[in-house]
Residue frames as qw, qx, qy, qz and C-alpha x, y, z in Angstrom:
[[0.603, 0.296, 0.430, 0.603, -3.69, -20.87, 12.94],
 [0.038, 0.782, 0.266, -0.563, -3.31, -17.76, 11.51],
 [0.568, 0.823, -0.022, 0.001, -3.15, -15.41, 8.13],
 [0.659, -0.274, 0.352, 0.606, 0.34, -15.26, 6.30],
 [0.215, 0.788, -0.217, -0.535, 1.79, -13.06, 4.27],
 [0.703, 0.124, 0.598, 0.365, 2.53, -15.16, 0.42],
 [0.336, 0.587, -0.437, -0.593, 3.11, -14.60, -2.91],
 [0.695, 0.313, 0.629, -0.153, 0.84, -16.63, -5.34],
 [0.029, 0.019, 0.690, 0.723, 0.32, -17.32, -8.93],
 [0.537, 0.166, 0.201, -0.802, -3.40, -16.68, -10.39],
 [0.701, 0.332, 0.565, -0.281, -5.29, -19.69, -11.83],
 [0.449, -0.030, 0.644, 0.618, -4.92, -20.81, -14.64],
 [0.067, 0.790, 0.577, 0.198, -8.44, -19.37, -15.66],
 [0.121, 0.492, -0.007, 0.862, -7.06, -16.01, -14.48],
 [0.449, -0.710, -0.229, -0.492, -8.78, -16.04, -10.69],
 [0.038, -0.533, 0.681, -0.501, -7.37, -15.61, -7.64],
 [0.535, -0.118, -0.836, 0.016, -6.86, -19.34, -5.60],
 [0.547, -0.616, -0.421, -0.379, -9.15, -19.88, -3.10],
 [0.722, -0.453, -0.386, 0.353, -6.79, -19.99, -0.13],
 [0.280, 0.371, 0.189, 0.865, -6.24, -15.75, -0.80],
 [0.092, -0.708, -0.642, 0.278, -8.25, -13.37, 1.31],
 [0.200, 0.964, -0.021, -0.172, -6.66, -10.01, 0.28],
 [0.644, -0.093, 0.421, 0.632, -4.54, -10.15, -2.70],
 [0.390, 0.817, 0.349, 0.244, -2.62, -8.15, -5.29],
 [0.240, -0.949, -0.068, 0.195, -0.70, -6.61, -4.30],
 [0.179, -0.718, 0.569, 0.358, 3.35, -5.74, -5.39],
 [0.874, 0.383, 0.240, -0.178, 2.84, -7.50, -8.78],
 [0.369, -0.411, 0.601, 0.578, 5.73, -9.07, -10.08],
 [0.621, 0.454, -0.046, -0.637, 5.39, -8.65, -13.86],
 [0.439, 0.092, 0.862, 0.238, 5.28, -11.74, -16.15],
 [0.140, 0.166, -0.558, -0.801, 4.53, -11.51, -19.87],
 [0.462, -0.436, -0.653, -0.412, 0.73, -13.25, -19.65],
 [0.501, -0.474, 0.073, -0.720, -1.68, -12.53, -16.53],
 [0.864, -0.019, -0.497, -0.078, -1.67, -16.30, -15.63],
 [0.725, -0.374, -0.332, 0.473, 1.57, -16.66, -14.24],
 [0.142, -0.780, 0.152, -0.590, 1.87, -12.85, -12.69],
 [0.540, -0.007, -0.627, 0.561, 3.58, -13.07, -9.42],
 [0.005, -0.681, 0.025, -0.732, 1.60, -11.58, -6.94],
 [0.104, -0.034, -0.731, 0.674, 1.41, -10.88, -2.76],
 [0.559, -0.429, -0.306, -0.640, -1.53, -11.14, -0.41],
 [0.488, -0.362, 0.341, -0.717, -3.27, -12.30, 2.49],
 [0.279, 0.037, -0.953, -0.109, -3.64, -15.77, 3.29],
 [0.658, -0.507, -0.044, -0.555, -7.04, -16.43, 5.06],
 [0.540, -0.422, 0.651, -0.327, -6.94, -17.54, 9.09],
 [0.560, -0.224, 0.794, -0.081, -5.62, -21.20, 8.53],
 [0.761, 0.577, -0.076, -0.286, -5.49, -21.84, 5.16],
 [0.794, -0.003, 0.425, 0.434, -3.41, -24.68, 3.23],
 [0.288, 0.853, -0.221, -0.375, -0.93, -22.27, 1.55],
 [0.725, -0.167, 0.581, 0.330, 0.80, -25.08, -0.18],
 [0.589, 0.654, 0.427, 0.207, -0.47, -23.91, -3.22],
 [0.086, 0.977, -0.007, -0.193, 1.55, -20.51, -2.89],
 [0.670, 0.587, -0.338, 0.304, 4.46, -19.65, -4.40],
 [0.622, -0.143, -0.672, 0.375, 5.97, -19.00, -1.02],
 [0.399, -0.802, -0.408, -0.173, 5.63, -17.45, 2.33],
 [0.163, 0.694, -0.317, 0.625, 6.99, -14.68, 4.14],
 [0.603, -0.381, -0.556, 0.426, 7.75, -14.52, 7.96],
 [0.335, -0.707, -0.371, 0.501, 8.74, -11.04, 7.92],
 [0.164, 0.926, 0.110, -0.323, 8.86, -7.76, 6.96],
 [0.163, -0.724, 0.606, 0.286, 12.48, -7.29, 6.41],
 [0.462, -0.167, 0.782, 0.384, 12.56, -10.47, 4.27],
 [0.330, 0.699, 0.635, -0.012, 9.26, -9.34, 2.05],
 [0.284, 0.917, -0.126, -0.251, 10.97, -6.13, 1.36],
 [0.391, -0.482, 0.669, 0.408, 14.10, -8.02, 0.05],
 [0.487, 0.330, 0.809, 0.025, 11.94, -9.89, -2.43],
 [0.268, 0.816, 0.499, -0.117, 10.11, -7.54, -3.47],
 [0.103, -0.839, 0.360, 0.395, 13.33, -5.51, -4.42],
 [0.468, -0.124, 0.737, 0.472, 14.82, -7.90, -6.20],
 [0.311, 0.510, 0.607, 0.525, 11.89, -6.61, -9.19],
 [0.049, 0.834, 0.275, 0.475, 10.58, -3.20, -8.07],
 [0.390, -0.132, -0.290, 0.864, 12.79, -0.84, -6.39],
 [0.243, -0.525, -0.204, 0.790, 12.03, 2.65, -5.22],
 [0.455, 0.342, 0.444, 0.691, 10.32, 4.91, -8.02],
 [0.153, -0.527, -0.343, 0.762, 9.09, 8.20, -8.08],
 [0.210, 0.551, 0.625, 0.512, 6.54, 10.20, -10.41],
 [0.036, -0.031, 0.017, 0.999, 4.79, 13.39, -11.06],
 [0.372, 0.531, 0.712, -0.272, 0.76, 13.21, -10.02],
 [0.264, 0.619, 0.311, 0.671, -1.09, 15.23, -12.69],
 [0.432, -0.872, -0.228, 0.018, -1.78, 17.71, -9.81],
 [0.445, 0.799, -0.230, 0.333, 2.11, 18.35, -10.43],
 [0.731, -0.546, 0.391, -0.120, 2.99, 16.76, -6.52],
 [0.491, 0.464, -0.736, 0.035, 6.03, 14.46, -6.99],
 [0.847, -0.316, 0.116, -0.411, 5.32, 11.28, -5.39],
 [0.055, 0.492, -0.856, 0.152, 7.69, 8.55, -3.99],
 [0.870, -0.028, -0.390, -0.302, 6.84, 4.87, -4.02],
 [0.030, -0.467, 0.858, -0.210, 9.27, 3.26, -1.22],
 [0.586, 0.313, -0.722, -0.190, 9.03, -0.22, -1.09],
 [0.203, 0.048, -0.805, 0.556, 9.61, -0.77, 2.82],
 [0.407, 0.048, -0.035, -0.911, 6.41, 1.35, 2.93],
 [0.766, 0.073, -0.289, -0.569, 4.12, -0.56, 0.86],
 [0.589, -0.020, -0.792, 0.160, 5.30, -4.19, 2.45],
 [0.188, 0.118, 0.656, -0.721, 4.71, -2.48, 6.27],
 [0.625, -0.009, -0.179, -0.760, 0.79, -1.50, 4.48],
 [0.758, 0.039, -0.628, -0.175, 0.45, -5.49, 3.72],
 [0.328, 0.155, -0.790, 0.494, 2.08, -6.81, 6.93],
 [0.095, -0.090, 0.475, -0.870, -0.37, -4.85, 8.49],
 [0.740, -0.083, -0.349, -0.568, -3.53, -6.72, 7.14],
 [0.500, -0.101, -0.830, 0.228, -2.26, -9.98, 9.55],
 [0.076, 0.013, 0.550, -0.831, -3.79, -7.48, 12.75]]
């Protein structure tokens, strides 16, 4: 068996579900903390039944993840303009399955 990439709901109690090893991540927003949409790590061979659902691959995890947060770009205080990209931060995650 082996980790997956998912996208979970937190508990109802507000804690991340036990079948999570590194989560958090691209938070979809939702108006209470509860049901927040968020990605993570499944641990090696876990029942992800409980997740909302599960990725296979990159290229479909950045589709998702577009469909609510696109591409943004700010201004550190350090005055550096910084780019968020989207493909980026989903390769970061992907890479936790190595």
């Amino acid at each position: 068996m082996a980790k997956k990439i998912i996208s979970y709901k937190l508990n109802e109690d507000g804690t991340i579900p036990d079948f999570v090893e590194d989560g958090g991540y691209l938070a979809k927003d939702a108006n209470d903390t509860p049901n927040m949409v968020v990605l993570g790590v499944s641990k090696d061979g876990a029942d992800v039944s409980g997740a909302v659902a599960e990725f296979a691959d990159e290229a479909s995890t950045v589709t998702y993840v577009e469909t609510y947060l696109s591409d943004k770009t700010w201004v550190e205080p350090s005055g550096i303009e910084v780019t968020f990209i989207v493909a980026d931060a989903v390769a970061e995650l992907f890479a936790k399955l190595a």
